[in-house]
Every structure is written in structure tokens, then in C-alpha cells.
PDB file with SEQRES, HELIX, SHEET and CRYST1 records, atoms N, CA, C and O in Angstrom:
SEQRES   1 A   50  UNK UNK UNK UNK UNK UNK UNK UNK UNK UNK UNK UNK UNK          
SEQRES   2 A   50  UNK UNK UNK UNK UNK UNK UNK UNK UNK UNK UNK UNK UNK          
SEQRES   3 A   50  UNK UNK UNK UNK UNK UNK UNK UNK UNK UNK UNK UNK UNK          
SEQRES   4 A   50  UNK UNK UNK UNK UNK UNK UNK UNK UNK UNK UNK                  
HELIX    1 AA1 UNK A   22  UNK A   30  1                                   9    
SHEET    1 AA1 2 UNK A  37  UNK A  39  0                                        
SHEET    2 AA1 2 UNK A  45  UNK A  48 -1                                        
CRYST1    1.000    1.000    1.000  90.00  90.00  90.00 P 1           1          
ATOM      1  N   UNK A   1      37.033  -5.253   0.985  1.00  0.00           N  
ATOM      2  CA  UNK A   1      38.020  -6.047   0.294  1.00  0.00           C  
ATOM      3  C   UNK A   1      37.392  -7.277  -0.351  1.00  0.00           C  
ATOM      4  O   UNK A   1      37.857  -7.560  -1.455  1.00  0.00           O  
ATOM      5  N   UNK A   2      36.384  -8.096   0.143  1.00  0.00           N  
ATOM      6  CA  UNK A   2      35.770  -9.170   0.056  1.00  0.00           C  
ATOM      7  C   UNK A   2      34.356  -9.056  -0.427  1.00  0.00           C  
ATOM      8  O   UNK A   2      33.782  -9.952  -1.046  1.00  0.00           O  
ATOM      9  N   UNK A   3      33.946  -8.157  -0.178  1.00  0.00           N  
ATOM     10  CA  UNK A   3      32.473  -7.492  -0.859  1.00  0.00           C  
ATOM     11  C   UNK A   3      31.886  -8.049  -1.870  1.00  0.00           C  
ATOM     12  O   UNK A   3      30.714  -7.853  -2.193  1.00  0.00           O  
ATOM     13  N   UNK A   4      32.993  -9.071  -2.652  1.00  0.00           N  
ATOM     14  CA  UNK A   4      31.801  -9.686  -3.956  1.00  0.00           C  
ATOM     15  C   UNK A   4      31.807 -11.239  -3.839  1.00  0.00           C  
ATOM     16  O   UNK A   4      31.498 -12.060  -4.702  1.00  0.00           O  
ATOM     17  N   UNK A   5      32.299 -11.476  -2.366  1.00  0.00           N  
ATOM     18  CA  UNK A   5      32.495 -13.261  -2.045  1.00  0.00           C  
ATOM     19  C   UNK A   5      30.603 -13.087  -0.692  1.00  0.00           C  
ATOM     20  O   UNK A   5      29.747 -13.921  -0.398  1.00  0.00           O  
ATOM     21  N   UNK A   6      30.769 -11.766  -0.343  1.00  0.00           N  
ATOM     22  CA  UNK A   6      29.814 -11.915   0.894  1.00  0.00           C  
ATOM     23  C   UNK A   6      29.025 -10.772   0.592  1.00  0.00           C  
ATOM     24  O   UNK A   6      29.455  -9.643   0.356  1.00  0.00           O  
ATOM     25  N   UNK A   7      26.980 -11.411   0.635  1.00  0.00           N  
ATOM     26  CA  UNK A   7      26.373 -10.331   0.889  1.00  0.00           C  
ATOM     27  C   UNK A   7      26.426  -9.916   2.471  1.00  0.00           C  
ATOM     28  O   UNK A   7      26.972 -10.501   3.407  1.00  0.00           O  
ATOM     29  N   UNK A   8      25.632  -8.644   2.443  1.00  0.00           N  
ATOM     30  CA  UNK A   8      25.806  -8.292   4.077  1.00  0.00           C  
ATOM     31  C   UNK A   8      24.301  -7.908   4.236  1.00  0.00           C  
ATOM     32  O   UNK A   8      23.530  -7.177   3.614  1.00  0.00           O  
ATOM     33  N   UNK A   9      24.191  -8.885   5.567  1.00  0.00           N  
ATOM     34  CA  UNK A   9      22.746  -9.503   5.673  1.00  0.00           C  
ATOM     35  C   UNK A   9      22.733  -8.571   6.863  1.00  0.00           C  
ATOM     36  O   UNK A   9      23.691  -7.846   7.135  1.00  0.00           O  
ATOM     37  N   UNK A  10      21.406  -8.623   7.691  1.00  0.00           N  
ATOM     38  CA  UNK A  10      21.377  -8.307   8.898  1.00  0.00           C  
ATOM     39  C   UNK A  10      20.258  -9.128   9.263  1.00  0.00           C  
ATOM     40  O   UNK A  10      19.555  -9.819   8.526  1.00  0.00           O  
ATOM     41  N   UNK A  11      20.171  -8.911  10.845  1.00  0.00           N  
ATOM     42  CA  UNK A  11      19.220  -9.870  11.339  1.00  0.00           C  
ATOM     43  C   UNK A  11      18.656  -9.347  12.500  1.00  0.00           C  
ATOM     44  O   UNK A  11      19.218  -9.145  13.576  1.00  0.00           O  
ATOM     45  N   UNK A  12      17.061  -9.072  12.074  1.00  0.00           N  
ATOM     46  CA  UNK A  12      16.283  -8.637  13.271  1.00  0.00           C  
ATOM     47  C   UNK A  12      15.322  -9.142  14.163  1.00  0.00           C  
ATOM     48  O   UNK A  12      14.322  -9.744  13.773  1.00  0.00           O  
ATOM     49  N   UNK A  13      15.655  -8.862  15.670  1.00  0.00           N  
ATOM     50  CA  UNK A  13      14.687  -9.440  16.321  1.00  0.00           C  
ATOM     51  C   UNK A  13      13.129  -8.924  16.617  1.00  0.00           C  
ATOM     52  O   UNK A  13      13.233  -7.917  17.317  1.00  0.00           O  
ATOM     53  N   UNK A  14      11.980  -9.166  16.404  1.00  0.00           N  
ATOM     54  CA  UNK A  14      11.246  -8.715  16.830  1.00  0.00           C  
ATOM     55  C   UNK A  14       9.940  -9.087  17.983  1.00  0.00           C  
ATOM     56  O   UNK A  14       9.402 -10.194  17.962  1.00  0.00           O  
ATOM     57  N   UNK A  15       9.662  -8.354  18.652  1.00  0.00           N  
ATOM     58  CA  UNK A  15       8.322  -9.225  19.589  1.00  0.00           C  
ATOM     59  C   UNK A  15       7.551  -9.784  18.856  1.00  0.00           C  
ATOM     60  O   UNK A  15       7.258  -8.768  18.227  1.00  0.00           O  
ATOM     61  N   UNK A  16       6.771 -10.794  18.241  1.00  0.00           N  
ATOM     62  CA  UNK A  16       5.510 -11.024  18.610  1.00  0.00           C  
ATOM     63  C   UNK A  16       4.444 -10.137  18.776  1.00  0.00           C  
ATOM     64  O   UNK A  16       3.681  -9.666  17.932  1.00  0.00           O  
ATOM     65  N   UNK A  17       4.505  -9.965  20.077  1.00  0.00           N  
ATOM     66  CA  UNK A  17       3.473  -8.948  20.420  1.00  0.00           C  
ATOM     67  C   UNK A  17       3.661  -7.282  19.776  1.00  0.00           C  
ATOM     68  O   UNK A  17       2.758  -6.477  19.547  1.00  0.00           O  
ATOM     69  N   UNK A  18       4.602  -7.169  19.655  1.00  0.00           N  
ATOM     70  CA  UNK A  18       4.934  -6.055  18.857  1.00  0.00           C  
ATOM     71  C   UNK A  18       3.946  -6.104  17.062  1.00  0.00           C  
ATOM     72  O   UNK A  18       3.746  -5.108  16.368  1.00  0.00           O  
ATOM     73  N   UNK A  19       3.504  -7.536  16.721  1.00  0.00           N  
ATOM     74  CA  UNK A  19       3.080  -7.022  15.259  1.00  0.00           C  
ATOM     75  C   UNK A  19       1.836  -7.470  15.746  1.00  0.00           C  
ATOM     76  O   UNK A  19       1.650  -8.389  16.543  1.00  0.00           O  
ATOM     77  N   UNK A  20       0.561  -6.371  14.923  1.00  0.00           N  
ATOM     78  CA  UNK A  20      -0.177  -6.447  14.895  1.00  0.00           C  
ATOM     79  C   UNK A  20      -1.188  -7.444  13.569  1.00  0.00           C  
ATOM     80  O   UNK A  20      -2.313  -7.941  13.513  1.00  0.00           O  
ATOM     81  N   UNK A  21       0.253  -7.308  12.482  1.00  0.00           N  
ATOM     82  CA  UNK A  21      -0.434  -8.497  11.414  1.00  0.00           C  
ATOM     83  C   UNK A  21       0.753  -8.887  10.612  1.00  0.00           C  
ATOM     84  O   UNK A  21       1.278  -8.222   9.719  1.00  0.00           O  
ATOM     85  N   UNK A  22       1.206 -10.397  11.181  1.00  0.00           N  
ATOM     86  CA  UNK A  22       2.948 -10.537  10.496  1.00  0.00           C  
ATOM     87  C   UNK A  22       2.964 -10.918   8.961  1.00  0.00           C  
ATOM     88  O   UNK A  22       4.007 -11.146   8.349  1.00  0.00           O  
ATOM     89  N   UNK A  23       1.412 -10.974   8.277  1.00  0.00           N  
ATOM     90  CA  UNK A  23       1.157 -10.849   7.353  1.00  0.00           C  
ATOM     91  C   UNK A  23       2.010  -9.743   6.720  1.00  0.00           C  
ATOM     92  O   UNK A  23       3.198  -9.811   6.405  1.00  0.00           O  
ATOM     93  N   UNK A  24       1.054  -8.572   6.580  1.00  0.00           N  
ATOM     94  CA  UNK A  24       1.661  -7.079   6.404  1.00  0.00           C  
ATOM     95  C   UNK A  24       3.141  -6.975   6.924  1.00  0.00           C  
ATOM     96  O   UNK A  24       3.958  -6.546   6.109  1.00  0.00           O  
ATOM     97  N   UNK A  25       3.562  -7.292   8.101  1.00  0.00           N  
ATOM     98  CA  UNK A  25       4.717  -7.114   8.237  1.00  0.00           C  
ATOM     99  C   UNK A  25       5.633  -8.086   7.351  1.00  0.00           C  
ATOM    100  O   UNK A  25       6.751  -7.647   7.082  1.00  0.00           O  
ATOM    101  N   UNK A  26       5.389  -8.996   7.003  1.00  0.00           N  
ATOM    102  CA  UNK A  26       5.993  -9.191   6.072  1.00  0.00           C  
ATOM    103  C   UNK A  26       6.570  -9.108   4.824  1.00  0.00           C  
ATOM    104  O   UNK A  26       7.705  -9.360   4.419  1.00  0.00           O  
ATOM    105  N   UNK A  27       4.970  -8.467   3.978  1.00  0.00           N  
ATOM    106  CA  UNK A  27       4.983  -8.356   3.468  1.00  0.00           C  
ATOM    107  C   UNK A  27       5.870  -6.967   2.901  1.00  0.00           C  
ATOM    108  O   UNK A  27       6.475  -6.794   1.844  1.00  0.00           O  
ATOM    109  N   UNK A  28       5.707  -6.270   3.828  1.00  0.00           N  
ATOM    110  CA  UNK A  28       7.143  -5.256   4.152  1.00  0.00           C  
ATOM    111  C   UNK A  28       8.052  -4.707   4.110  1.00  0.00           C  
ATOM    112  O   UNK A  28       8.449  -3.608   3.723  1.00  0.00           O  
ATOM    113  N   UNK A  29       8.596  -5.996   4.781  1.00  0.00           N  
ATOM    114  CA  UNK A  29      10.081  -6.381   4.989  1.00  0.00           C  
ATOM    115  C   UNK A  29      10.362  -6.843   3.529  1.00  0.00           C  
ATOM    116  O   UNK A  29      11.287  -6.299   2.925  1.00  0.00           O  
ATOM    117  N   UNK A  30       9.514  -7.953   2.837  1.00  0.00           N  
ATOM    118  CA  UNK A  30       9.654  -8.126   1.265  1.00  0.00           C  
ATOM    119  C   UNK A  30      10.518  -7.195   0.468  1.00  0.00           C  
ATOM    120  O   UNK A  30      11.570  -7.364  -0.148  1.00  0.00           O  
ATOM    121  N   UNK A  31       9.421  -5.727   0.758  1.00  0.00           N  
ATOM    122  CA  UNK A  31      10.025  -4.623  -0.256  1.00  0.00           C  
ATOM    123  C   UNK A  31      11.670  -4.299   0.259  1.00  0.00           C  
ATOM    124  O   UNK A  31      12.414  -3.592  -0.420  1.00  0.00           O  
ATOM    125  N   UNK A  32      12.003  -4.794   1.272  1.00  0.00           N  
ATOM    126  CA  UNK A  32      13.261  -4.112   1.879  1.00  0.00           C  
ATOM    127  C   UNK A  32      14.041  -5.480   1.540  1.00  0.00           C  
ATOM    128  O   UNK A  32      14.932  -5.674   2.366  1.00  0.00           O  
ATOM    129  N   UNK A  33      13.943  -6.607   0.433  1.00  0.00           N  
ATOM    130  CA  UNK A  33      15.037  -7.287   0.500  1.00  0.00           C  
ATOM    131  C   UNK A  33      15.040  -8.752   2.077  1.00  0.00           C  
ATOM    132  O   UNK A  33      16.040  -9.279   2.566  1.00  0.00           O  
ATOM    133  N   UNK A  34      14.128  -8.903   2.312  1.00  0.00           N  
ATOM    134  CA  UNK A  34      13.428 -10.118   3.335  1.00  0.00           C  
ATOM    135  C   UNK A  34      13.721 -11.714   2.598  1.00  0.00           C  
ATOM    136  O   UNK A  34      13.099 -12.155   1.632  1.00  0.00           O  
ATOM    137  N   UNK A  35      14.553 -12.239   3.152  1.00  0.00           N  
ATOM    138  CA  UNK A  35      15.362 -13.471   2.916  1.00  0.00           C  
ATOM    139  C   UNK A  35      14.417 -14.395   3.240  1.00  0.00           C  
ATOM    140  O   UNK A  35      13.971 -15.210   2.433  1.00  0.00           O  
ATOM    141  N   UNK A  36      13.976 -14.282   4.771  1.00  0.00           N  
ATOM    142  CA  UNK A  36      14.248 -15.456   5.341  1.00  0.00           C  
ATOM    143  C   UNK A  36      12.729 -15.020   6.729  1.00  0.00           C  
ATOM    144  O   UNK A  36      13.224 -13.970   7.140  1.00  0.00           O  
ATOM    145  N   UNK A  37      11.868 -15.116   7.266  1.00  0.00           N  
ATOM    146  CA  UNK A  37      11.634 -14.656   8.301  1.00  0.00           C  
ATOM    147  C   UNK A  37      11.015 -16.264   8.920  1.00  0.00           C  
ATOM    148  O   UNK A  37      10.510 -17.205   8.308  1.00  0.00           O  
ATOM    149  N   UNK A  38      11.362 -16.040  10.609  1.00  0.00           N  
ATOM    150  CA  UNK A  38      10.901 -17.490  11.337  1.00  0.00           C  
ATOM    151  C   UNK A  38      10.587 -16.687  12.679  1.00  0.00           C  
ATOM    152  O   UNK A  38      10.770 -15.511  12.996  1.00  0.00           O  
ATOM    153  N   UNK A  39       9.871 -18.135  13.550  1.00  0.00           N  
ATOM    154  CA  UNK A  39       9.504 -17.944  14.969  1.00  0.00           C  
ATOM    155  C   UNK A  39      10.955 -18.826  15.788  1.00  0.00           C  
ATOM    156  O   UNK A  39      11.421 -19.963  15.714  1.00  0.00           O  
ATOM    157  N   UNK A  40      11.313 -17.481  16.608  1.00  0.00           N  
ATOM    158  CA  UNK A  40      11.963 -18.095  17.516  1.00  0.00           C  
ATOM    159  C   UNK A  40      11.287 -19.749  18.221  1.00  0.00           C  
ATOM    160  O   UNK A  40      10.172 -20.270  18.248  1.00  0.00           O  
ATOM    161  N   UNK A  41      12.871 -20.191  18.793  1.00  0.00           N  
ATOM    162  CA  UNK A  41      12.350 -21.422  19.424  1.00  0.00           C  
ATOM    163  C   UNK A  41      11.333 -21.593  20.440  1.00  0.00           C  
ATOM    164  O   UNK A  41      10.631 -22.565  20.718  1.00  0.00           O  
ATOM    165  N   UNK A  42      11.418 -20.324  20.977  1.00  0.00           N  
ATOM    166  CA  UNK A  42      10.042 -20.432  22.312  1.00  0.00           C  
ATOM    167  C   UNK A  42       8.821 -19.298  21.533  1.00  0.00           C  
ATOM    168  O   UNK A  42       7.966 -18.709  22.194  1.00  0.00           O  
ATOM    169  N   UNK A  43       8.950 -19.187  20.253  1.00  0.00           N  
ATOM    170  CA  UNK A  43       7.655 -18.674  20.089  1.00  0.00           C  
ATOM    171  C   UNK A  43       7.743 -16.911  20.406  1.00  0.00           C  
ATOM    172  O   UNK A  43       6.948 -16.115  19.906  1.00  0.00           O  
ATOM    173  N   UNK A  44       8.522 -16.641  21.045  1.00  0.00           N  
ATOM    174  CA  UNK A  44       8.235 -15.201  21.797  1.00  0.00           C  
ATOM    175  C   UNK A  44       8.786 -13.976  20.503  1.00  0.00           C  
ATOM    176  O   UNK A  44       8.359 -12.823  20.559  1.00  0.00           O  
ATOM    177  N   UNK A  45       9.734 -14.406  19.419  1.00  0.00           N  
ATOM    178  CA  UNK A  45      10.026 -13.283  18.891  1.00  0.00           C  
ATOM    179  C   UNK A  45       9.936 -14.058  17.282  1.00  0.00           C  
ATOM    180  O   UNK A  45      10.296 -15.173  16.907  1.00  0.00           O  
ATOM    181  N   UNK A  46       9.251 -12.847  16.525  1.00  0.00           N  
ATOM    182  CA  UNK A  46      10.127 -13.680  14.959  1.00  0.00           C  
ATOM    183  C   UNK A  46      11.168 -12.581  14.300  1.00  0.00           C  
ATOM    184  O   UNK A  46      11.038 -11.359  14.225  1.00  0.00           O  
ATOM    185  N   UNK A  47      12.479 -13.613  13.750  1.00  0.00           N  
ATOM    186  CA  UNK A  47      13.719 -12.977  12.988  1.00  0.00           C  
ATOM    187  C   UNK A  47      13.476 -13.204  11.617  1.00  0.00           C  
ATOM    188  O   UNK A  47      12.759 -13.969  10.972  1.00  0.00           O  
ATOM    189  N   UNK A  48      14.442 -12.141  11.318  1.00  0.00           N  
ATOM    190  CA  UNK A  48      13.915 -11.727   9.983  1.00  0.00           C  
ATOM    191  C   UNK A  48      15.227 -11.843   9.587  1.00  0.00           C  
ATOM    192  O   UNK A  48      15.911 -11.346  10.481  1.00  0.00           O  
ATOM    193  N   UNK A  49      15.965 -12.278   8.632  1.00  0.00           N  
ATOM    194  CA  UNK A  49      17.018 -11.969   7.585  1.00  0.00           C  
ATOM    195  C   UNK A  49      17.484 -11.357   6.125  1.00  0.00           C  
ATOM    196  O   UNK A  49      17.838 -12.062   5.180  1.00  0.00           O  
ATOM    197  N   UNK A  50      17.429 -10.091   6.114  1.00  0.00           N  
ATOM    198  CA  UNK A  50      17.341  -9.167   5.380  1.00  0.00           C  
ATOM    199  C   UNK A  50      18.921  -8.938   4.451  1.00  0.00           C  
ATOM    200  O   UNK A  50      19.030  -8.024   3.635  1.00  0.00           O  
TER     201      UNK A  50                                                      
END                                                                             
């Protein structure tokens, strides 16, 4: 109904230890529409907003 007031984002968590180069992973996520990516507050995961 509202579809042209709101994009529809999503938001993923990921380990840390899970990437081997958050370079590349970023670079990535880029091709998929990547907003936004940060380090959680304690460091342990980074989110991505897509």
C-alpha cells in the first residue's frame, strides 16, 4: 500500500570471525545494494544494511 513512501531494507548480522577479508566482503554486499556496513558495539559482529 505504502511501497513508494518506504524502501525495504534488511539488516544482517554477521561474525567477525566468520569473514575472512571484510574488504571483499564488502565489496560484495556493494553489488547486492549495501547501504551502510559497521562494527557492532563490542566489536564481535559487523551489520550490514542492504
Amino acid at each position: 500500500m505504502h511501497d513508494f513512501i518506504f524502501d525495504r531494507k534488511g539488516v544482517f548480522y554477521v561474525p567477525i570471525e566468520k569473514i575472512a577479508d571484510t574488504e571483499e566482503f564488502e565489496l560484495e554486499f556493494i553489488d547486492f545494494g549495501l547501504d551502510r556496513m559497521e562494527k557492532s558495539d563490542d566489536e564481535r559482529f559487523l551489520f550490514t544494511l542492504c
